[in-house]
C-alpha positions as a Markdown table, in Angstrom:
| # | Residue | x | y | z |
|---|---|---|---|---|
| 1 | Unk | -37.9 | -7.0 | 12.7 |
| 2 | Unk | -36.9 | -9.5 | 10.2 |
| 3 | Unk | -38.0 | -13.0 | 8.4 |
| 4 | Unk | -38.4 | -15.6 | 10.9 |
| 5 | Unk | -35.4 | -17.3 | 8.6 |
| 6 | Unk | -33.0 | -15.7 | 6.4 |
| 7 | Unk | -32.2 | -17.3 | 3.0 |
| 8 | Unk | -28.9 | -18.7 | 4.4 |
| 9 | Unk | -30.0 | -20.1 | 7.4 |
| 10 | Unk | -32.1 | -22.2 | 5.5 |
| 11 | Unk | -30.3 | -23.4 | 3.5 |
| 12 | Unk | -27.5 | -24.5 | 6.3 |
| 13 | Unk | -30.3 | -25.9 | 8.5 |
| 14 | Unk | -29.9 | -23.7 | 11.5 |
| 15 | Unk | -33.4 | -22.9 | 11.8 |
| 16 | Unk | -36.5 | -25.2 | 11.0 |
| 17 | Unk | -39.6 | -23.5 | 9.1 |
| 18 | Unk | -42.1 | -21.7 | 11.6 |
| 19 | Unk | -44.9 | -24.2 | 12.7 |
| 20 | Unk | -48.1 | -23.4 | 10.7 |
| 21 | Unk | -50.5 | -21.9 | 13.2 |
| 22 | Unk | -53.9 | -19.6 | 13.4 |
| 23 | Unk | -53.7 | -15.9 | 13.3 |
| 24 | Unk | -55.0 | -14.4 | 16.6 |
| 25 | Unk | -55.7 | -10.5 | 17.2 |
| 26 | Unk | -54.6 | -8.9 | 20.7 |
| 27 | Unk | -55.0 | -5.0 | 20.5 |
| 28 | Unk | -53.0 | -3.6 | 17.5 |
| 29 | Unk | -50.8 | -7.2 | 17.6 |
| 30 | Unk | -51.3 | -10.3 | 16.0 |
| 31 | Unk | -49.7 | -13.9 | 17.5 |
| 32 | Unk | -49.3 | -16.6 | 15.4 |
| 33 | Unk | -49.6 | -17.4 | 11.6 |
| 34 | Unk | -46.7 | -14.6 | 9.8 |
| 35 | Unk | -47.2 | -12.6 | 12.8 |
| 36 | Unk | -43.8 | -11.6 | 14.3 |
| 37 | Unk | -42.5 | -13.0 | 17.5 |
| 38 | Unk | -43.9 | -11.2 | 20.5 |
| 39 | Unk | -42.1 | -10.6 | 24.1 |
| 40 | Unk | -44.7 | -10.4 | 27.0 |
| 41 | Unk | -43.8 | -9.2 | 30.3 |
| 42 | Unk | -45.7 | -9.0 | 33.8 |
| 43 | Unk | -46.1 | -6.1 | 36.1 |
| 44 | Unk | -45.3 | -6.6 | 39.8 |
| 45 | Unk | -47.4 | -3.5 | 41.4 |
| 46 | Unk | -50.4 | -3.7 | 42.9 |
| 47 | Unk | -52.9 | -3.5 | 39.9 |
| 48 | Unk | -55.5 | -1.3 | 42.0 |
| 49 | Unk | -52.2 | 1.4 | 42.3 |
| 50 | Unk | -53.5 | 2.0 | 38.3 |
| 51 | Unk | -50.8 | 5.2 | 38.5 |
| 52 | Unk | -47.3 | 2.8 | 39.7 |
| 53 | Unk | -48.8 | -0.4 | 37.0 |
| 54 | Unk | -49.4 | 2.2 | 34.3 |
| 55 | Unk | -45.6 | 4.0 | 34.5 |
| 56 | Unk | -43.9 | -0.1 | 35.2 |
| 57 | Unk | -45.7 | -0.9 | 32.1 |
| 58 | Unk | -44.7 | 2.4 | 30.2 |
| 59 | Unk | -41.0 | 0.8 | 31.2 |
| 60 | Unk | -41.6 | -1.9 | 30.0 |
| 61 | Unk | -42.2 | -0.8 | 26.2 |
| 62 | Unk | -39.3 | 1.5 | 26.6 |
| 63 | Unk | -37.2 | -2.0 | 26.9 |
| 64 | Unk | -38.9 | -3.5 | 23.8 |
| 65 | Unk | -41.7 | -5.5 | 25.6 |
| 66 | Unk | -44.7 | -6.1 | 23.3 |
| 67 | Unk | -47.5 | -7.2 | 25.1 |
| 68 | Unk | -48.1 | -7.0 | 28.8 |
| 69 | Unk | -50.2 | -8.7 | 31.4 |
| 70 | Unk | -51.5 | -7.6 | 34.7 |
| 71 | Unk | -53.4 | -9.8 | 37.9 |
| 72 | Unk | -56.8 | -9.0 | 37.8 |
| 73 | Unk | -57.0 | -10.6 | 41.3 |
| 74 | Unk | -60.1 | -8.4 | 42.7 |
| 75 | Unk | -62.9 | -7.3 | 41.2 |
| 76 | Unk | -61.4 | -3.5 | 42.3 |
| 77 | Unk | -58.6 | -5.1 | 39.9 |
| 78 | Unk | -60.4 | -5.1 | 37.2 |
| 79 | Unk | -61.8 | -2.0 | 36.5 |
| 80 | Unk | -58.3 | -0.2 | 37.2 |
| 81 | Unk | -57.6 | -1.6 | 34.1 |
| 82 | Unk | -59.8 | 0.9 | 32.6 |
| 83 | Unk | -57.2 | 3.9 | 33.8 |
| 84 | Unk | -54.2 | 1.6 | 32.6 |
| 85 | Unk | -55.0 | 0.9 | 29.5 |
| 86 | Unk | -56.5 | 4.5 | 28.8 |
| 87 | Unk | -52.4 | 5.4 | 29.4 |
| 88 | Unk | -50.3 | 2.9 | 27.9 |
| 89 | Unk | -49.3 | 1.8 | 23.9 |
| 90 | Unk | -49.1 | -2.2 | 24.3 |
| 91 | Unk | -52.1 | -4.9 | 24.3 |
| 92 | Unk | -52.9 | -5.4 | 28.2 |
| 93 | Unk | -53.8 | -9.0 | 29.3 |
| 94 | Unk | -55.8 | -9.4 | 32.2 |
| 95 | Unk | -55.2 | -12.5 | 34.3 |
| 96 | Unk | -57.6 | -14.1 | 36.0 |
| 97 | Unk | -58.1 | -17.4 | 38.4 |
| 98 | Unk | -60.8 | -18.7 | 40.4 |
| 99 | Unk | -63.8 | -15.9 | 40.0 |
| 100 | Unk | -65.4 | -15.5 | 36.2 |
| 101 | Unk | -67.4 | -12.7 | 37.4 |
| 102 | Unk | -64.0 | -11.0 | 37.4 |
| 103 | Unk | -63.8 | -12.0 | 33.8 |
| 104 | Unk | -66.8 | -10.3 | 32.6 |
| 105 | Unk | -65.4 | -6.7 | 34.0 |
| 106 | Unk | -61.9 | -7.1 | 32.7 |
| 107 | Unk | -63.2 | -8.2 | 29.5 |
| 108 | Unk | -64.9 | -4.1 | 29.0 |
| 109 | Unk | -61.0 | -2.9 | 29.1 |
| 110 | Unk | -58.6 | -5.5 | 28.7 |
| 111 | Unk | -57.1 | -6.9 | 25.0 |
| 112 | Unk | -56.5 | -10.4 | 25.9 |
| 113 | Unk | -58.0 | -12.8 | 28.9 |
| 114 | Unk | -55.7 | -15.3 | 30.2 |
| 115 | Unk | -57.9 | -18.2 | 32.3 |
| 116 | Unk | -58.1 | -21.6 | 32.7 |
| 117 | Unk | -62.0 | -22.2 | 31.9 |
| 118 | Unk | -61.4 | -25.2 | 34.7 |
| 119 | Unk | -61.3 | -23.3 | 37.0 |
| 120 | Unk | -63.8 | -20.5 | 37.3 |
| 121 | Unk | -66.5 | -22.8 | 37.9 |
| 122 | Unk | -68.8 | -24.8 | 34.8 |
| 123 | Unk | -69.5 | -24.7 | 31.6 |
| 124 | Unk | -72.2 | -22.0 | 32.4 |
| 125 | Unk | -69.5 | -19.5 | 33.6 |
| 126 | Unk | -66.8 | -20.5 | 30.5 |
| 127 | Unk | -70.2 | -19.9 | 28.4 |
| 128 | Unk | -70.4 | -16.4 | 30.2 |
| 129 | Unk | -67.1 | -15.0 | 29.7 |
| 130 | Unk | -67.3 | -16.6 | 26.2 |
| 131 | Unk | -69.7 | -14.4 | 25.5 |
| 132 | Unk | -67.7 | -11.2 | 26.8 |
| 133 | Unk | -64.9 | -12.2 | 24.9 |
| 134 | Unk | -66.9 | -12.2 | 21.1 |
| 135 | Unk | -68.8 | -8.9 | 22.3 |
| 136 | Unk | -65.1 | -7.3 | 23.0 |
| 137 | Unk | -63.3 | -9.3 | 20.4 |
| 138 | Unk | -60.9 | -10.3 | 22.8 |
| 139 | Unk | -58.7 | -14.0 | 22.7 |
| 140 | Unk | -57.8 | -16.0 | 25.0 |
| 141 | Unk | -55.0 | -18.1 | 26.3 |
| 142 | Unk | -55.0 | -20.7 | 28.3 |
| 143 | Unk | -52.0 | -21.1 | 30.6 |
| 144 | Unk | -51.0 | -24.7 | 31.7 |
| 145 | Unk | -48.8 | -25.2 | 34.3 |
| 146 | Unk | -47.1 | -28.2 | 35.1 |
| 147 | Unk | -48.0 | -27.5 | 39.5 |
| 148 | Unk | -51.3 | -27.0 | 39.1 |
| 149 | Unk | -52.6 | -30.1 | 37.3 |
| 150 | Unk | -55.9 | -31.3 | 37.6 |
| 151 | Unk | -55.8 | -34.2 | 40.0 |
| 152 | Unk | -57.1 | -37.0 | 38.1 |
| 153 | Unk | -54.4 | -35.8 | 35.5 |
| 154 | Unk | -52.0 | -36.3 | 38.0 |
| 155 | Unk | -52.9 | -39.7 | 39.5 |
| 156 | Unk | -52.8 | -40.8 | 35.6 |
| 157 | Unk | -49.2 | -39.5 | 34.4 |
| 158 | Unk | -48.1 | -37.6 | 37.7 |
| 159 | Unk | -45.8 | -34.0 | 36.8 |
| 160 | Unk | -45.3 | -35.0 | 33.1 |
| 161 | Unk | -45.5 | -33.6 | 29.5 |
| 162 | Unk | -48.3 | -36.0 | 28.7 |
| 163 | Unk | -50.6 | -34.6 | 31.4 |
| 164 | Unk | -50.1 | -31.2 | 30.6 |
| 165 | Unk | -51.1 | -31.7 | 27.0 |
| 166 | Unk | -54.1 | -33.6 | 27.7 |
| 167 | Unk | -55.0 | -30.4 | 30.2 |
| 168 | Unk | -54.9 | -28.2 | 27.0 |
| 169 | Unk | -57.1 | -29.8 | 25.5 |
| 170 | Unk | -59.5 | -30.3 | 28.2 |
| 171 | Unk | -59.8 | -26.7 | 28.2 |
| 172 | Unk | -59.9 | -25.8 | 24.3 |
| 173 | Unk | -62.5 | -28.2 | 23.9 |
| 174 | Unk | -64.8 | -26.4 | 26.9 |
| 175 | Unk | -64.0 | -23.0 | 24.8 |
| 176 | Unk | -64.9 | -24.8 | 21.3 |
| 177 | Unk | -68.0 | -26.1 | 23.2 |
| 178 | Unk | -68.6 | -22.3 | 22.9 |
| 179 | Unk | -67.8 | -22.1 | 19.2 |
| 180 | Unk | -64.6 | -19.9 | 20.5 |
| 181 | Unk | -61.7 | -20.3 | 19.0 |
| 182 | Unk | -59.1 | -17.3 | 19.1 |
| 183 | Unk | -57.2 | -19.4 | 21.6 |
| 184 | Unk | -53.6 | -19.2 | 22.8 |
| 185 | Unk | -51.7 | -22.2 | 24.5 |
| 186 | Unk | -49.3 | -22.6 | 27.0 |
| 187 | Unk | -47.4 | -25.9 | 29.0 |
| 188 | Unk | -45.3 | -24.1 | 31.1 |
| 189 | Unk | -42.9 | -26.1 | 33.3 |
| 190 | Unk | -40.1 | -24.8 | 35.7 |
| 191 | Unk | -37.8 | -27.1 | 34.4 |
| 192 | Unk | -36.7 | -27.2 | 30.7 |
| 193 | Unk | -37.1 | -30.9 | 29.3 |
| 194 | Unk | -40.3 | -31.6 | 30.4 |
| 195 | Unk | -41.8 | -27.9 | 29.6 |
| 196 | Unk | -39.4 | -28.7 | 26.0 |
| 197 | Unk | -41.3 | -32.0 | 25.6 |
| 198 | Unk | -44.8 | -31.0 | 26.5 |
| 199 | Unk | -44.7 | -28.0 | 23.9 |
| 200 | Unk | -42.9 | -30.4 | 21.2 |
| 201 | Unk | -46.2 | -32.7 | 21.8 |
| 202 | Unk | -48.6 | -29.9 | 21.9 |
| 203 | Unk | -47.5 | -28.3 | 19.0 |
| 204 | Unk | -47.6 | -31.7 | 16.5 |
| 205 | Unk | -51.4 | -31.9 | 17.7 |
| 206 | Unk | -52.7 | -28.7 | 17.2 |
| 207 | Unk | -52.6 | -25.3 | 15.2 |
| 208 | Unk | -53.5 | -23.0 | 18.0 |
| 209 | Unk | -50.6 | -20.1 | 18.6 |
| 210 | Unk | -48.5 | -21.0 | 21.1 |
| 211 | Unk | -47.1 | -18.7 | 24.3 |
| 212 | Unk | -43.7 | -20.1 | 25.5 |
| 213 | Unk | -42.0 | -19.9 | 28.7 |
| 214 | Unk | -40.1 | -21.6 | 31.4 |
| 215 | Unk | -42.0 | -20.5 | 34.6 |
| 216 | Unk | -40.6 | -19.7 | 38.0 |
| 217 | Unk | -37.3 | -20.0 | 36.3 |
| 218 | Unk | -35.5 | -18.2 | 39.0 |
| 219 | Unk | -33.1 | -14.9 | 39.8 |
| 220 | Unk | -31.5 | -12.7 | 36.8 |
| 221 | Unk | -29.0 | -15.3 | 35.8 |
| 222 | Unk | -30.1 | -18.9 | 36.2 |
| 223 | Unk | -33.6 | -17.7 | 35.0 |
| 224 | Unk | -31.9 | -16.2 | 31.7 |
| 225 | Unk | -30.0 | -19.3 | 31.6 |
| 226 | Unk | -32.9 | -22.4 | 31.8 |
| 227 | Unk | -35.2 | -20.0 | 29.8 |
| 228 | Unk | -32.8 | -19.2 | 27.0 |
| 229 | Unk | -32.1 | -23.2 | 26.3 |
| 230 | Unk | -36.0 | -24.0 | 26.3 |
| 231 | Unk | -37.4 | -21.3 | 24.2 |
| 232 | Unk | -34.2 | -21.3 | 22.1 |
| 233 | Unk | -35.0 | -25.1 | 21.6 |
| 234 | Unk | -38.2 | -24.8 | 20.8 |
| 235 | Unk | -37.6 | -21.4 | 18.2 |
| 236 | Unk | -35.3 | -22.8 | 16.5 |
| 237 | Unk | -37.6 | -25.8 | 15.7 |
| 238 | Unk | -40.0 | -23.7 | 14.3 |
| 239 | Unk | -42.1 | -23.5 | 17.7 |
| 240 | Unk | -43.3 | -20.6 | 19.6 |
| 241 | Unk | -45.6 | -17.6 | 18.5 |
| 242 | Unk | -45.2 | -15.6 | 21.6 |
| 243 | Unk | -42.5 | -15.8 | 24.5 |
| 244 | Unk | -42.6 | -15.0 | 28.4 |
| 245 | Unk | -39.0 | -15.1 | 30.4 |
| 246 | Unk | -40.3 | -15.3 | 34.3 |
| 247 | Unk | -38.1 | -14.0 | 36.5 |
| 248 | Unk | -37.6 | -12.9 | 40.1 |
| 249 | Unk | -36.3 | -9.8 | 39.2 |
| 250 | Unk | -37.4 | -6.3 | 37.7 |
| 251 | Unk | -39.5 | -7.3 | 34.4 |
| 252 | Unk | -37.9 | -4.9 | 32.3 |
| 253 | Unk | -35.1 | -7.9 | 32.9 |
| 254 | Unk | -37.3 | -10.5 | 31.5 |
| 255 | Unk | -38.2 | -7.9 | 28.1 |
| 256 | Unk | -34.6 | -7.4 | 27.8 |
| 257 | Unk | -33.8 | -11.7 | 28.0 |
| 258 | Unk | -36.3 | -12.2 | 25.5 |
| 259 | Unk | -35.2 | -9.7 | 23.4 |
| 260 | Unk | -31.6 | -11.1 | 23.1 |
| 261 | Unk | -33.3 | -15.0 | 23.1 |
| 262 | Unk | -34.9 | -13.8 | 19.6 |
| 263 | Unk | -32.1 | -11.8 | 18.5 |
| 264 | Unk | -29.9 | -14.5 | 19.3 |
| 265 | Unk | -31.8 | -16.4 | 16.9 |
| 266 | Unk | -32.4 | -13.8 | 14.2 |
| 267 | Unk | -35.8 | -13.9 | 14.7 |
| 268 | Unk | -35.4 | -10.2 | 15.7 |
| 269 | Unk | -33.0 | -7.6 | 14.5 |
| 270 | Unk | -33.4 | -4.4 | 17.4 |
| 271 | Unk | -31.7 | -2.0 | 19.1 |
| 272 | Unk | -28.2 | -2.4 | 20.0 |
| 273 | Unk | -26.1 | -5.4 | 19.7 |
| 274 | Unk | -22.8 | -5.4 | 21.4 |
| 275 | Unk | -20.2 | -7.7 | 20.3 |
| 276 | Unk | -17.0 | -7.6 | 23.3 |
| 277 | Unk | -14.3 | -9.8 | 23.8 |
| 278 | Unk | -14.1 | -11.6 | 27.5 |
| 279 | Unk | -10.8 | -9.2 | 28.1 |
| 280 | Unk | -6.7 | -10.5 | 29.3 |
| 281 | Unk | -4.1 | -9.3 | 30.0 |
| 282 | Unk | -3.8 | -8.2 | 26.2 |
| 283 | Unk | -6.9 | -5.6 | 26.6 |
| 284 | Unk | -5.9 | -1.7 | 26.1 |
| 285 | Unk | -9.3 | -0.4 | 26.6 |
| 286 | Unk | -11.7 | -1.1 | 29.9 |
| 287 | Unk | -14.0 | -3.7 | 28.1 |
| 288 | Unk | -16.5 | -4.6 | 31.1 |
| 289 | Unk | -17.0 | -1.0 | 31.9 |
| 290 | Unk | -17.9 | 0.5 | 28.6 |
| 291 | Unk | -20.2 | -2.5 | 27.5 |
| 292 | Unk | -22.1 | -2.3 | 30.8 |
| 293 | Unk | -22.5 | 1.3 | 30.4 |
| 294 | Unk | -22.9 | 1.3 | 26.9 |
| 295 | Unk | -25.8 | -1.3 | 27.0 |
| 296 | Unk | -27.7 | 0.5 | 29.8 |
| 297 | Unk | -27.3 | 3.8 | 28.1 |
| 298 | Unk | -28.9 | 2.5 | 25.1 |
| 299 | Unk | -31.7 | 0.1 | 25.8 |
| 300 | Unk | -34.4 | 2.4 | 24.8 |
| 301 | Unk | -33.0 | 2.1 | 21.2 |
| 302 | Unk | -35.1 | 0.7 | 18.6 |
| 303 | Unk | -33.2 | 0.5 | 15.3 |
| 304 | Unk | -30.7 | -2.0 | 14.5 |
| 305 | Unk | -27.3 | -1.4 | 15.2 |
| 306 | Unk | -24.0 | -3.5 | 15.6 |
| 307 | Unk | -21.5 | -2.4 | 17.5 |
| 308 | Unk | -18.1 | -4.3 | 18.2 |
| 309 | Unk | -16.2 | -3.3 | 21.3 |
| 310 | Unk | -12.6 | -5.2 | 21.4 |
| 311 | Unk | -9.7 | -4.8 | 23.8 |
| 312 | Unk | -6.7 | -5.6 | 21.4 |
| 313 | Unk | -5.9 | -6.1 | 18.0 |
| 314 | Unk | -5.6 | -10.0 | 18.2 |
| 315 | Unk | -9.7 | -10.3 | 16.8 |
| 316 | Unk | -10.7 | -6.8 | 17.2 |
| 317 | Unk | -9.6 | -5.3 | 13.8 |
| 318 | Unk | -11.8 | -8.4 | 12.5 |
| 319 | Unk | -14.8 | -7.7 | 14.5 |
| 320 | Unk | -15.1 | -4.3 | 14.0 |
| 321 | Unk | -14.9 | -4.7 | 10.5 |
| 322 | Unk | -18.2 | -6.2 | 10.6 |
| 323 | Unk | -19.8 | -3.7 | 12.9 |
| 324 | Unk | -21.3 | -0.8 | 11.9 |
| 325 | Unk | -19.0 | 0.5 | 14.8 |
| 326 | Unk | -16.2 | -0.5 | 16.2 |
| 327 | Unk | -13.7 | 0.1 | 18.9 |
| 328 | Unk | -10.6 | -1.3 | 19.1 |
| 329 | Unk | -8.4 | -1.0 | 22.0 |
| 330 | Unk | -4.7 | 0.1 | 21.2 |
| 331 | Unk | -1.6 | 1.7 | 23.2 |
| 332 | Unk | -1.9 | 5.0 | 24.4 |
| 333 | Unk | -5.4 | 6.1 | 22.2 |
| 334 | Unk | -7.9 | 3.6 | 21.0 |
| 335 | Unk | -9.2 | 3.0 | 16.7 |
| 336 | Unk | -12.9 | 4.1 | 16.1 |
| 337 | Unk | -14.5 | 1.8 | 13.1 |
| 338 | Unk | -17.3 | 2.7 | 11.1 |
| 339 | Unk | -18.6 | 0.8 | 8.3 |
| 340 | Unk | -15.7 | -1.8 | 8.7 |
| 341 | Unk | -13.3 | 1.3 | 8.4 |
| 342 | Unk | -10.7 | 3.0 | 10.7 |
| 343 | Unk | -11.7 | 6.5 | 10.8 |
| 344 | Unk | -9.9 | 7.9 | 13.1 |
| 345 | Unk | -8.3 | 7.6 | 17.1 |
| 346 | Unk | -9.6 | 8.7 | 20.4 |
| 347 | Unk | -8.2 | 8.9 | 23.5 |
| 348 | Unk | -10.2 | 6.8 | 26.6 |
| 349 | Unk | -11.8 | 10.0 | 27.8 |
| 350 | Unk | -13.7 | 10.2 | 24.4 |
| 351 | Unk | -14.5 | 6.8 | 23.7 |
| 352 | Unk | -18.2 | 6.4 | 25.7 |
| 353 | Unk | -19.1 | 9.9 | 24.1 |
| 354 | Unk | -18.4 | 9.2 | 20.8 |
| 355 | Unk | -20.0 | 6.0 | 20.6 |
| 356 | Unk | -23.2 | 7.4 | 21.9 |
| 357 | Unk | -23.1 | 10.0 | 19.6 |
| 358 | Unk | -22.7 | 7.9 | 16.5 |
| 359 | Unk | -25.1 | 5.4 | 17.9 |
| 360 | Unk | -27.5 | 8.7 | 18.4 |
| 361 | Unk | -26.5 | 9.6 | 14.2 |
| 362 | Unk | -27.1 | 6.2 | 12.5 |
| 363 | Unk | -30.2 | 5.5 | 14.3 |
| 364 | Unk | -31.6 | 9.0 | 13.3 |
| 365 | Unk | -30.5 | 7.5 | 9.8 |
| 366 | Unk | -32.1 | 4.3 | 9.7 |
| 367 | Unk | -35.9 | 5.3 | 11.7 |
């Protein structure tokens, strides 16, 4: 990973200095404070099938996914996360709604609760699972979401970023009733100015680490899309601790959106990065085809590595010469770049092999 903003990004204004916020523990992880940006995912199995969450979950890391959450939706829920997290490497967040007793169990094997203290009953209950948190160090986030307002907050600003804020802070203030504060936050809205503004007014009114998402985005694409321009928003303002992409789609989709929302940014520099041209009728090497197979070939890599795939010699020479490899397409064999150099040609046969296997060499170099 690298500095949330490099020296010259400063200095041209591209990126706004990371909101100050508390530091807050979750497994081996911290969120918030210097702590680097975190991508969370969600697993779709049945939590109680502890064998099909554990290996979705183990897919999940491979991908780049940081921290991952699971439904504790029963109380038989709940202690399967004693198997799953016995047999994964990232923090496990247990979510819970409605039922605190289900709080109290999850809390002997999970590293993070997410709960609305509103509702799992009163302030005796928040005080109960209060307690289980400080006994397991565990945090906390509370997860706002714009349809599921408290009524009364409803009748006074209706779906609006001004209700959702003053839900947060309903909630803190039951959990600093409690003298609990390792709190996460998130407004979560599934469209992108008002889930935008509600963090924007959250965030100038508190110093609690923030979660970010865009929920029920939507399939693959749109979802990408609408989450993309609200956390990339927010980032760039210096807002966001910890991000979520929801999708209706396999999650090891929504670790590998967020993982190109924060590389996008610079706020991450990991695995492989593929620079391609959008082809015509100049193109001398199939484009589509090896970036497609090249990118699902590699996602399980960790170290950073630029490579430039370009069909013609219009901007590929240019491109490649800032790669760490390059391919540019040419008549009858293609130009292999490395380190902004040609080194040699090789025919289209050869051209998926040997990128792998310089991909494969220079991240054996830089681990």
């Amino acid at each position: 990973m690298i500095p949330l903003n490099t020296e010259q990004e400063k200095q041209a204004g591209i990126m706004r200095p990371r909101r100050k916020s508390r530091k807050v523990k979750i497994g081996k992880l911290f969120i918030g404070g210097d702590a680097p940006i975190s991508i969370q995912s969600m697993t779709t199995t049945e939590t109680t099938d502890a064998q099909a969450t554990i290996e979705q979950i183990n897919g999940l890391e491979e991908v780049g996914c940081d921290i991952v959450r699971v439904s504790a939706n029963t109380m038989d829920a709940a202690k399967a996360l004693k198997e799953i997290k016995a047999n994964i490497g990232i923090p496990l967040v247990a979510d819970i709604h409605f039922d605190y007793r289900i709080a109290l169990e999850a809390a002997k094997y999970a590293d993070k609760l997410r709960i609305n203290p509103g509702n799992i009953g009163g302030q005796q209950q928040v005080k109960a699972v209060v307690q289980a948190a400080k006994e397991y160090s565990l945090p906390m986030r509370i997860g706002v979401n714009l349809g599921s307002l408290e009524r009364d907050l409803f009748m006074k600003y209706g779906y609006s970023p001004q209700a959702m804020v003053e839900s947060a802070f309903r909630h803190i203030k039951m959990l600093e009733a409690e003298d609990f504060l390792d709190i996460i936050v998130s407004l979560k809205a599934s469209d992108v100015p008002r889930m935008v503004e509600a963090y924007r007014l959250f965030a100038a009114q508190s110093e609690y680490p923030i979660h970010l998402g865009v929920t029920e985005a939507g399939s693959k694409v749109p979802g990408a899309i609408k989450s993309s321009m609200g956390m990339g928003m927010l980032l760039s303002e210096g807002i966001g601790d910890t991000i979520r992409v929801s999708l209706s789609d396999d999650p090891r989709e929504e670790a590998k959106v967020g993982k190109l929302i924060l590389r996008s940014l610079g706020l991450r520099k990991q695995g492989v990065e593929v620079t391609s041209c959008p082809t015509c009728a100049r193109t001398e090497v199939d484009v589509i085809k090896l970036v497609e197979e090249l990118e699902n070939r590699t996602e399980g890599v960790r170290e950073p590595i630029h490579v430039a795939i370009m069909g013609c010699a219009v901007n590929g020479p240019g491109e490649s010469g800032k790669a760490d490899i390059g391919i540019v397409g040419a008549p009858g064999n293609h130009l292999l770049y490395k380190n902004g150099k040609i080194t040699r040609r090789i025919e289209d046969k050869d051209v998926m092999p040997t990128l792998l296997k310089e991909i494969d060499e220079l991240a054996a170099q830089r681990r």
